[in-house]
Structure formats: structure tokens, C-alpha cells
C-alpha positions in Angstrom: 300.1 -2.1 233.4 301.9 -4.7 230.7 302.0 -2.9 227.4 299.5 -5.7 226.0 297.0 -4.3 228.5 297.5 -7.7 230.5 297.7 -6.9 234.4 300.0 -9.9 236.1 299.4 -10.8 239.3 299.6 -13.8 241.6 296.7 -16.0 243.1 296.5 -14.3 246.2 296.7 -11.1 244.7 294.0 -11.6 242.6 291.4 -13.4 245.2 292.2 -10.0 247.2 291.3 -8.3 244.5 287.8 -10.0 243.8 287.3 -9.5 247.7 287.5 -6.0 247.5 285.5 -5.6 244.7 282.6 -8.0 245.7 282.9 -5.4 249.6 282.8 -2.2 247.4 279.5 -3.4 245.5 277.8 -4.7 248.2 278.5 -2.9 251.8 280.3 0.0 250.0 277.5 1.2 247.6 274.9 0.4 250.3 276.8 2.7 252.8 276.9 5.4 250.1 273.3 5.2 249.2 272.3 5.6 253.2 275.0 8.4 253.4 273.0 10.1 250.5 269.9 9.7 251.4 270.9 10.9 255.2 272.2 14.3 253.3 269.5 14.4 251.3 267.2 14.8 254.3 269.1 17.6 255.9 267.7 19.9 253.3 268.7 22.4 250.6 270.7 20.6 248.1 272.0 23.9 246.8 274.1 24.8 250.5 274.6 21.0 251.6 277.4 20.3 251.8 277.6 17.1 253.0 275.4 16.2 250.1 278.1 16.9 247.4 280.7 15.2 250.2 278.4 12.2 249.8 278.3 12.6 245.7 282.1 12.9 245.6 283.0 10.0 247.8 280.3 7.7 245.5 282.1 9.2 242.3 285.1 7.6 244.0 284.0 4.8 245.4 282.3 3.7 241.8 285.9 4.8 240.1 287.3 2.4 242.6 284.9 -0.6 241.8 285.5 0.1 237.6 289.5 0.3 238.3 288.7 -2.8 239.7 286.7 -4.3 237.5 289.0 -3.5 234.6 292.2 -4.8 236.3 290.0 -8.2 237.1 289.1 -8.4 233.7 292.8 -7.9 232.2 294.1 -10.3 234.8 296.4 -13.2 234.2 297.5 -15.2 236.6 301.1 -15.9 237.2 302.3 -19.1 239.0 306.0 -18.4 239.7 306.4 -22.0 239.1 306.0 -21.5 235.5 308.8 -19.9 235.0 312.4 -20.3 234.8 315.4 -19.7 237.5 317.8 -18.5 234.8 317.2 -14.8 235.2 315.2 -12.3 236.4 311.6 -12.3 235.5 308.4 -10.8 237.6 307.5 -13.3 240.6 311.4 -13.6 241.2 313.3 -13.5 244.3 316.3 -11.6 244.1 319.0 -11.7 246.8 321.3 -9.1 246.0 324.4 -7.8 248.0 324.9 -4.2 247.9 328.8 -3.1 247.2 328.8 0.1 248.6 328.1 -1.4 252.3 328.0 -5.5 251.8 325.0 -5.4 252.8 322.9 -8.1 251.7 319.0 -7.6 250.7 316.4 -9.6 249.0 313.1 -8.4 246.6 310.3 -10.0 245.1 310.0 -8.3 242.0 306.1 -7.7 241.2 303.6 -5.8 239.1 302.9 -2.0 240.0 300.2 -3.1 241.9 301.3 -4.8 243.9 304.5 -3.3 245.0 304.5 -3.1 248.9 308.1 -1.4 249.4 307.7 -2.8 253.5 307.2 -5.9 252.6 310.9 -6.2 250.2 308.1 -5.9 247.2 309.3 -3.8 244.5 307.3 -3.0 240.9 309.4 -4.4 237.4 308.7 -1.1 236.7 310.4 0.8 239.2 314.3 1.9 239.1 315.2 -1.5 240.3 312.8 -3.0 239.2 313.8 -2.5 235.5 318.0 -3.0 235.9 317.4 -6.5 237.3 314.7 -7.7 234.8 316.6 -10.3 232.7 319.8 -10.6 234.8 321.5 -13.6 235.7 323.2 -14.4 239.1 326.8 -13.3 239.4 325.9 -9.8 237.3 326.6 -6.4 238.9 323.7 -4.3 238.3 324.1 -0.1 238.5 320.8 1.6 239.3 320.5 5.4 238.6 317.9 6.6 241.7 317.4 10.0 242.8 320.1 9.6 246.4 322.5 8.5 243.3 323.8 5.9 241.8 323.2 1.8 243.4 325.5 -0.9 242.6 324.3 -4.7 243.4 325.8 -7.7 242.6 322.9 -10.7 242.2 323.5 -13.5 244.2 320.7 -15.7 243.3 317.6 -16.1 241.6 315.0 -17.6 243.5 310.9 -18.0 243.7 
């Protein structure tokens, strides 16, 4: 989440997003309704289980949908093409060479929500994430993590 309450994320990104939410409302609440009216007919509300089961998981499924709905609605889209190679912003492509074993790695640095640590996808708001924001290539950038501390020099800035 951007301070300014925007949320950033890329085309794709978003049109996943709008997917999700238009599945939640339509099969998602029509699966929960069923679900509840199924309980519902197994008798006592006061012992059935499977009745509060049913109310919890539509408690979460409609958190799910306004989470949704609120990210949709703070939503900008960023085209990486609008912004500059000079250093480090989110939507960039870092290629980084790590001096403790020369290896070399690259990231896409992203919003929180998308971050998808498999996929080289790290959040501007993780560890990393934060020491490379505004870098230029040829820096050496020290990150403090948990294992201790990371030392990367950037090799180039890409999209």
C-alpha cells in the first residue's frame, strides 16, 4: 500500500484482479449461499456446526471481495514504459551480481501484492526491495536480512 493510499500495479495484474473479483461475486457468493442453505437444512442452528463453518467462510469470502474492491478502486496503472532507466523505480529489472559468491541474479521489483518470490518478484517494500529503490547501475548496495548482511553490486537497470 503507497502512502497516498494509491495501489500500483501493472495491466495484467490488475485484469487478474477484476477476474477474481467478478468469480468471487458471481460463482463464489452463489456457492456460499447453496452451502448455507444445505447447513441450514441439517437442522439445529445452535449445534451445527457446519452452519457457522458456512457463516465463517462467507465472512471471508465477502472480506475477500471488499479487499478487492478497495485495491480496484485505489488502483493506478503503471506502464513500465513510462518511466525512466536511470535508476531504480517499481516495474524495474534489476540484474545484480552478488559479491559474496559472483553469482549473478535478476528481480522485478513490484508492489506488495504482487511479489511472487518464485517468480524473481520482490515487493519495494521488502529488505531488498527498499536498498535498491533509487540506485543507479554500477552502485554496491548492503542489505541487512535476518541470514545477515547482502552485498550486490547493480549491473543494469532494465524493464
Amino acid at each position: 500500500m503507497g502512502d497516498n493510499g494509491h495501489v500500483y500495479l501493472t495491466r495484467e495484474r490488475l485484469v487478474e484482479l477484476e477476474k477474481e473479483l467478478r468469480d468471487l461475486k458471481i460463482n463464489g457468493r452463489a456457492e456460499m449461499a447453496q452451502k448455507i442453505a444445505e447447513a441450514r437444512g441439517h437442522g439445529d442452528l445452535s449445534e451445527n456446526a457446519e452452519y457457522d463453518a458456512a457463516k465463517e467462510a462467507q465472512q471471508h469470502l465477502e472480506l475477500r471481495i471488499q479487499k478487492l474492491e478497495d485495491t480496484l478502486s485505489r488502483a493506478q496503472i503503471l506502464e513500465s514504459s513510462e518511466l525512466p532507466n536511470d535508476k531504480v523505480y517499481i516495474l524495474s529489472v534489476v540484474t545484480l551480481k552478488d559479491l559474496k559468491n559472483n553469482e549473478t541474479i535478476e528481480y522485478r521489483l513490484v508492489s506488495p501484492e504482487e511479489a511472487d518470490f518464485e517468480k524473481n518478484k520482490i515487493s519495494v517494500s521488502s529488505p531488498i526491495g527498499k536498498a535498491l529503490l533509487g540506485r543507479k547501475e554500477g552502485e554496491v548496495v548492503k542489505v541487512k536480512v535476518p541470514a545477515g548482511n547482502l552485498e550486490y553490486r547493480l549491473l543494469k537497470i532494465t524493464r
